[in-house]
C-alpha positions, 0 to 999 in steps of 0.5 A: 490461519486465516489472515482478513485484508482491507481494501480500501474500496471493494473486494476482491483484489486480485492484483494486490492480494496475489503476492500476499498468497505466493508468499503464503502458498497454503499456509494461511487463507485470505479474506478480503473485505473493503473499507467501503465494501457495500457502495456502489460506484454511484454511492462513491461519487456521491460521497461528501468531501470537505475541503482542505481533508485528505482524499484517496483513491482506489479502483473499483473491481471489475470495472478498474474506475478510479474513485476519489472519496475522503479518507475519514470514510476509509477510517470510519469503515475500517472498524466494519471490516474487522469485525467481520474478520473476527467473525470469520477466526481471521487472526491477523488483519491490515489495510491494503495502503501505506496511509497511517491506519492505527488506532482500531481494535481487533482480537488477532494481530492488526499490521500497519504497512506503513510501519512494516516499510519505515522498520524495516529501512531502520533494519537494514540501516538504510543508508545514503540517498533515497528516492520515495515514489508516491502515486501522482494523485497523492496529496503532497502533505499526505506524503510528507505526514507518512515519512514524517519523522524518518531520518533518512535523505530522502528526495520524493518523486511522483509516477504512475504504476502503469507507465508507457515504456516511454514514460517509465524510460524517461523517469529512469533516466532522472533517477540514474541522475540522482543516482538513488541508494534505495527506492522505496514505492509508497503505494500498494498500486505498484507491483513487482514487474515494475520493481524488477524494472527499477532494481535492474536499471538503478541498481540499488534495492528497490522497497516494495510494500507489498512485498515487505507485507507478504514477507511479515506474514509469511513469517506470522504464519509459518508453522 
């Protein structure tokens, strides 16, 4: 099975694409082609934003440069990316981000992240307080559009995927103060070493995207 990932910038992506292929092993291969695939970093730059429209970020490889653009640039070349997959007899695709990415077509299965989180916290029966960490360069309203209409208690709180042991210390320690039921991270960024550093101070399950991605397609490709 051939599965087609979507960053949101350029490929490859190593570092989001790695829990996708341990979940895998060697039962499907992984083609990644980015929204915005064929721009340079001055072709990013130079990219028209208007205001008051929702604007992401992503970084470039190799270099690692954050780049800011608009996110109807992202939607106007996702349809690029999947019919590339098609090309390639890729049949299933997603976007690498947690951002609502519907409405496109593709001949195989096409999963939204965002909804593989939301149904599967309505799975488990979530339950009691949870936290959502969001990215500290996310739009307040591009959060609040992502969780609009969920029914749990949630309470959103900002933070980096690469903090200090200072940093990420003193953020536990306000979470220990909310004392959470969950944590679930809205962004792709986040990785498992900081999951496994959440879960052990906190104590409670801690939502990965990635992982709750990885697991949907393990299953999808399992003989």
């Amino acid at each position: 099975m051939k599965i087609g990932v979507i960053p949101l910038g350029k490929s490859p992506r190593p570092d989001m694409v790695a829990p996708l292929e341990e979940a895998l092993g060697d039962s499907a291969e992984i083609i990644q082609f980015g929204a915005l695939e064929e721009l340079t970093f001055e072709d990013f730059e130079a990219l028209d934003r208007n205001p008051g429209e929702s604007i992401l970020h992503t970084n470039l490889p190799p270099s690692g440069n954050m780049v800011f653009f608009s996110r109807r640039h992202v939607h106007a070349g996702i349809p690029k990316a999947l019919r590339h997959f098609e090309r390639q007899g890729a049949q299933v695709a997603t976007v690498l981000c947690t951002e609502p990415w519907s409405g496109y077509e593709f001949d195989g299965m096409y999963l939204e992240i965002r909804r593989l989180v939301r149904n599967f916290l309505s799975a488990i029966n979530a339950k009691g307080q949870g936290v959502i960490i969001t990215h500290p360069d996310d739009l307040p309203e591009d959060v609040v559009n992502r969780w609009r209409g969920y029914s749990g208690n949630l309470t959103t709180k900002s933070f980096g995927p690469e903090p200090s042991d200072e940093e990420l210390n003193v953020f536990l320690d306000e979470l220990v103060e909310i004392a959470p039921d969950y944590v679930v991270f809205d962004c792709t960024t986040f990785g498992k070493e900081l999951k496994r550093k959440f879960q052990a101070r906190l104590n409670c399950p801690v939502i990965l995207p990635l992982t709750v991605l990885a697991n949907a397609l393990r299953e999808i490709a399992s003989a």
